[in-house]
C-alpha positions in Angstrom: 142.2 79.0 122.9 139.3 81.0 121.1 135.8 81.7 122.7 132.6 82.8 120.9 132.3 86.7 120.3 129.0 88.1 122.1 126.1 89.0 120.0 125.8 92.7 119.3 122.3 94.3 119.3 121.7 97.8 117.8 118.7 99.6 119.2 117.7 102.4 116.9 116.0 105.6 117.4 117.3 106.6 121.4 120.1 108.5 122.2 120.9 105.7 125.1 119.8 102.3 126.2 119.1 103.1 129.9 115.2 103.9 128.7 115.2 99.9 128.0 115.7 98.2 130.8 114.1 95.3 129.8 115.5 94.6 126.6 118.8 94.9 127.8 118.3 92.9 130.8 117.0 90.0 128.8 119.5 90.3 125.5 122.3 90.2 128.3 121.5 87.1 130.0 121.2 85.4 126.9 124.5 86.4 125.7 123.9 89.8 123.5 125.1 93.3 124.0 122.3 96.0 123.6 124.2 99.3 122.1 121.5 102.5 121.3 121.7 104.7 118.6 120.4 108.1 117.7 120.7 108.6 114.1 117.9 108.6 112.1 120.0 109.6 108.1 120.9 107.0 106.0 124.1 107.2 106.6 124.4 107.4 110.2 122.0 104.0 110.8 124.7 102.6 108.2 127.6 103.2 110.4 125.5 102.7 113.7 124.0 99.1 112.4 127.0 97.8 110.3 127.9 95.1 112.5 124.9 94.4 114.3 123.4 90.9 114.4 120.2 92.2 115.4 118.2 95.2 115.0 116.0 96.5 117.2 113.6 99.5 115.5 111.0 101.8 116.2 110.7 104.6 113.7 114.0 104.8 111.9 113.7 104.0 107.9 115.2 100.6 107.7 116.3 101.2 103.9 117.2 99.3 101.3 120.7 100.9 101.4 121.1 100.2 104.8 120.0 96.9 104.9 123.1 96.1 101.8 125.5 97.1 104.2 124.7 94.7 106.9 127.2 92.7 107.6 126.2 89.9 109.2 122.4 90.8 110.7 120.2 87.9 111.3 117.2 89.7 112.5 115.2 93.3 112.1 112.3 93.6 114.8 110.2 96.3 114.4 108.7 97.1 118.1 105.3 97.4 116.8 102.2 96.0 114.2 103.3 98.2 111.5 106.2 97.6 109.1 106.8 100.7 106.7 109.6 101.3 107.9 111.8 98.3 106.8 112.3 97.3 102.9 111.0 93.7 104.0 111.5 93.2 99.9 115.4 93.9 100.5 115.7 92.1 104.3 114.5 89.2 101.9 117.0 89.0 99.4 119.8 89.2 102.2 118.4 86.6 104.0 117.4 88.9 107.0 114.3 88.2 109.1 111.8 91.0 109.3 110.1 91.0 112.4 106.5 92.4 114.3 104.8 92.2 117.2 101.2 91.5 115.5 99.1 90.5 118.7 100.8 92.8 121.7 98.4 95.5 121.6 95.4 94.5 120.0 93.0 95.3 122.7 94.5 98.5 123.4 93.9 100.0 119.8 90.3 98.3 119.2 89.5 99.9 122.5 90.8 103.1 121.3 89.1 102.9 117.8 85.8 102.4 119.5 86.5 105.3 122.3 87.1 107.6 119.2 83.9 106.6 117.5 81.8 107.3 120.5 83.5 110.3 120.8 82.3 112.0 117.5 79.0 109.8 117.9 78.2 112.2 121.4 80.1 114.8 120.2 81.9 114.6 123.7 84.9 117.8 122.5 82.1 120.0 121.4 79.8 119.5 124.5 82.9 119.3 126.7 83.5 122.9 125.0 80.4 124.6 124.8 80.2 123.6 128.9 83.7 125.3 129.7 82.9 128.7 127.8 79.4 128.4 129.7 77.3 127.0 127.8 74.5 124.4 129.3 72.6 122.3 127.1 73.0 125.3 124.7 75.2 123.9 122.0 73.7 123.6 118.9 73.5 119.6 118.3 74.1 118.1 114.7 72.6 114.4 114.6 73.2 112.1 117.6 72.4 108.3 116.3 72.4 105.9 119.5 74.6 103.6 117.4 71.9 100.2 118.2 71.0 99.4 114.3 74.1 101.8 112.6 76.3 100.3 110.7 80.3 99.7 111.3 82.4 99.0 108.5 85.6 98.1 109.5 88.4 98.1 106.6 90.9 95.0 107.7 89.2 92.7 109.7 92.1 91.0 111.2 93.5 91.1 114.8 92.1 94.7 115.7 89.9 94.6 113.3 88.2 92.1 114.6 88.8 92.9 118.1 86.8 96.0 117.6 83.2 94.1 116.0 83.6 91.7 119.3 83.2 95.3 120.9 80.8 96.5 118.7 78.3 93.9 118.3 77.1 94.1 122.1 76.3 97.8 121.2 73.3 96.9 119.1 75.5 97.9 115.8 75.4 96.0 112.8 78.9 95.1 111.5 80.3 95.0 107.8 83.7 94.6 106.9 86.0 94.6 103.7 89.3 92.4 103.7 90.9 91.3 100.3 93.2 89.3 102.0 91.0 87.8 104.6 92.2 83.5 104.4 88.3 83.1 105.5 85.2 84.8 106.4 84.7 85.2 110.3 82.0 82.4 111.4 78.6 83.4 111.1 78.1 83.7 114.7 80.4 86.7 115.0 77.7 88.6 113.3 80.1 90.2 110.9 79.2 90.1 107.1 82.0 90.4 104.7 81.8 92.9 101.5 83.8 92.1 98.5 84.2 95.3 97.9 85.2 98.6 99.7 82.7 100.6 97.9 80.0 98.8 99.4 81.1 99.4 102.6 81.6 102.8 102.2 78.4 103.2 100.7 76.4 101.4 103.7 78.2 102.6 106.5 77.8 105.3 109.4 80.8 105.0 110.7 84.1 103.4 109.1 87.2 102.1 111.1 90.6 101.6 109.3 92.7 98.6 110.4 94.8 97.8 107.4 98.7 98.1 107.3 100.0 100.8 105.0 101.5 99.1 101.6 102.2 100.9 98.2 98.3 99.1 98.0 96.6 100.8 100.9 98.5 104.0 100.7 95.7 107.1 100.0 93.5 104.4 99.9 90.9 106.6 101.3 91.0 109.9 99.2 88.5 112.5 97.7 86.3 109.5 95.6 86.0 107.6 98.3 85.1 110.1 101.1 82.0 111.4 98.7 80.6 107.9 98.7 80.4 108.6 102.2 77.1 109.2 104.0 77.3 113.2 105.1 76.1 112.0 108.1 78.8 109.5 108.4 82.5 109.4 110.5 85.6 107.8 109.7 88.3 106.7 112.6 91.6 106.1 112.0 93.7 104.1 114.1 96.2 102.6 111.7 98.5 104.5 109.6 97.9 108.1 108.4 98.4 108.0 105.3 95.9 105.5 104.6 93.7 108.8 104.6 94.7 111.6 101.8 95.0 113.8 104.5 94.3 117.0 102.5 90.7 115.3 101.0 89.8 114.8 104.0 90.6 118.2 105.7 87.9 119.4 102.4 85.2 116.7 103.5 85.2 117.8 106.9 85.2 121.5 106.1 82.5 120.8 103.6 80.7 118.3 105.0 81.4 115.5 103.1 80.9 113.4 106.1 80.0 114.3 109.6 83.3 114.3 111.2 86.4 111.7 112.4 88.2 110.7 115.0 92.1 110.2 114.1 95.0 108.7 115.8 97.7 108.8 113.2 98.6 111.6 110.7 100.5 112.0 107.2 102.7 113.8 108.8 103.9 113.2 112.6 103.7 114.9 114.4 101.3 117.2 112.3 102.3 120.6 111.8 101.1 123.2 114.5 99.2 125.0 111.0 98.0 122.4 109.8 94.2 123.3 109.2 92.8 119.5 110.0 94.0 121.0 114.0 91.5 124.0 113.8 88.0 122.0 112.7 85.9 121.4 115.4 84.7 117.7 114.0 87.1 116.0 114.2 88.9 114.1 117.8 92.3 114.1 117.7 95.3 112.1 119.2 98.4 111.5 119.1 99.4 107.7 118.1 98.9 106.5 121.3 96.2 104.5 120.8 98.8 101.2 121.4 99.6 102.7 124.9 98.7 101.1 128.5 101.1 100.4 130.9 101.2 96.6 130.7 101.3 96.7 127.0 104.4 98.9 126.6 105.9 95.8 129.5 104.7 93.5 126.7 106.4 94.7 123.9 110.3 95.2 125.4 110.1 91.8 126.7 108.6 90.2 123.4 111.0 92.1 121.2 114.1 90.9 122.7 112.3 87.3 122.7 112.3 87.6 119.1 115.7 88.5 118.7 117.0 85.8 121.1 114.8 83.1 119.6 116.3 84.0 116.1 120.2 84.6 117.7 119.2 80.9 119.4 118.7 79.4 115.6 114.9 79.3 115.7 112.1 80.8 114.3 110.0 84.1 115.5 106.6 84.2 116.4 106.3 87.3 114.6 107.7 86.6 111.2 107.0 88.8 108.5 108.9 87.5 105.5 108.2 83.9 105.8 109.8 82.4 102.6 113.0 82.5 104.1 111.7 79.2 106.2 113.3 77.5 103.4 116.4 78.2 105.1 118.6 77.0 107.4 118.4 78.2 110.7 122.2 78.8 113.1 124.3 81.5 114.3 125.2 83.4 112.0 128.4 82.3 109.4 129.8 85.3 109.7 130.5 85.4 113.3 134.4 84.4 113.6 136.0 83.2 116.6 137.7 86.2 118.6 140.9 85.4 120.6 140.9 85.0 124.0 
């Protein structure tokens, strides 16, 4: 007599499992063991995922080499919007499903993007610090716009993107936006007009939002041309990826004057070394890539990445699929799952 082996699901990036209560709770009802791993190298993730049939990631390189030597994976979720971190190019070719959770914190980051704008717009560090070293009214004010009648451009309009003009359009501010790969324009209704190109819209705007993911396209998309095209009395938040900003054009634009200031919640390098000189200006808000945190999104996201993984281990499709050309194939447990004995 032979029964069924039990699905095996590698967690990456935690020393232990016990932090995930959720995942593994779910994943072992179903049928799946949750094992964690540590190791961030190439070769350690190799030896650690090997016989997975489903990873779960967070910031550990997914790599092309690694992905080769899965043996019988079905499924990579990535427990967030971005996917750097997996080669979805090389998941394809093996037949792997590359998965994200597009929709489980948009509110969270278009309500952070717009708290960091209105930051730099009131200047709310510098006042906060001028009041603590006793200062009252005293601090020397650069301009103050009201924001009714500036302009947003918002690079990306899709979920969060889009979230943040619903957010913005009640304050008064007229919205532009630049997305290559938009399907459609928004609706007229939205108030939202659509640029074709991003030069335009950082020509015309006072403040620019980033909401694109970070490709070998969007990488340093926003480098030393682009930031003097800038208005110097203009801001730029970033709430994406880091290096969607050449972080070192930027540090020269802020020192300089470029552009008024920013407000950042992702770096080049994370975290960002204690020298960096971006940490020392004054005009710029800082934080530190939490801007998908609240406490019923992080509930969310465990419970809708093991969904995904048990929907695929189940033989049907994600919600989140990222590499959807392998709908061409058939869907099952996977071949290479033999029979154990009993």
């Amino acid at each position: 007599m032979t029964s069924q082996r039990r699905f095996l699901v590698v967690h990456t990036d935690t020393a232990t499992g016990e932090e995930f209560p959720i995942e593994r709770a779910a994943l072992d009802e179903f049928g799946a063991d949750m094992v964690a791993t540590n190791a961030r190298d190439e070769d350690g993730l190799i030896e650690a995922t090997r016989d997975a049939d489903a990873l779960l990631v967070n910031h550990s390189l997914i790599t092309r080499r690694v992905i080769e030597n899965l043996r019988c994976c079905q499924v990579i979720v990535r427990k967030g919007v971005g996917y750097d971190v997996v080669d979805v190019a090389a998941a394809t070719e093996r037949g792997v499903l590359v998965c994200t959770l597009p929709d489980i914190w948009t509110d969270e980051v278009a309500n952070h993007a717009l708290a960091l704008l209105m930051a730099c717009n009131r200047r709310i560090l510098a006042l906060d610090r001028s009041l603590r070293s006793g200062g009252w009214r005293s601090y020397k004010q650069v301009r103050i716009g009201q924001l009714r009648d500036e302009v947003l451009g918002i690079v990306g309009y899709g979920r969060i993107g889009s979230a943040l003009a619903r957010r913005a359009v009640p304050l008064g501010m007229e919205i532009i936006a630049y997305d290559p790969y938009l399907p459609q324009p928004p609706p007229r209704e939205s108030g939202v007009r659509m640029l074709a190109t991003l030069e335009e819209l950082l020509d015309s705007s006072d403040f620019v939002s980033l909401h694109c993911p970070l490709t070998d396209e969007t990488r340093h998309l926003i480098s030393e041309p682009q930031l003097r095209r800038m208005k110097p009395t203009s801001y730029i938040v970033n709430t994406a990826r880091g290096p969607i900003i050449h972080q070192a054009a930027l540090t020269a634009a802020l020192r300089e004057g470029w552009i008024a200031g920013a407000g950042l919640d992702v770096f080049e390098q994370e975290p960002p070394d204690p020298s960096d000189p971006l940490l020392a200006l004054e005009n710029v808000v800082l934080a530190p890539h939490n801007g998908f945190y609240s406490d019923p999104s992080v509930g969310r996201m465990h419970l809708r990445a093991a969904e995904e993984v048990i929907e695929t281990l189940s033989g049907r499709w994600p919600r989140g699929l990222l590499n959807v050309e392998l709908r061409t194939q058939p869907r099952g447990r996977s071949a290479a799952l033999a029979p154990s004995p009993a």
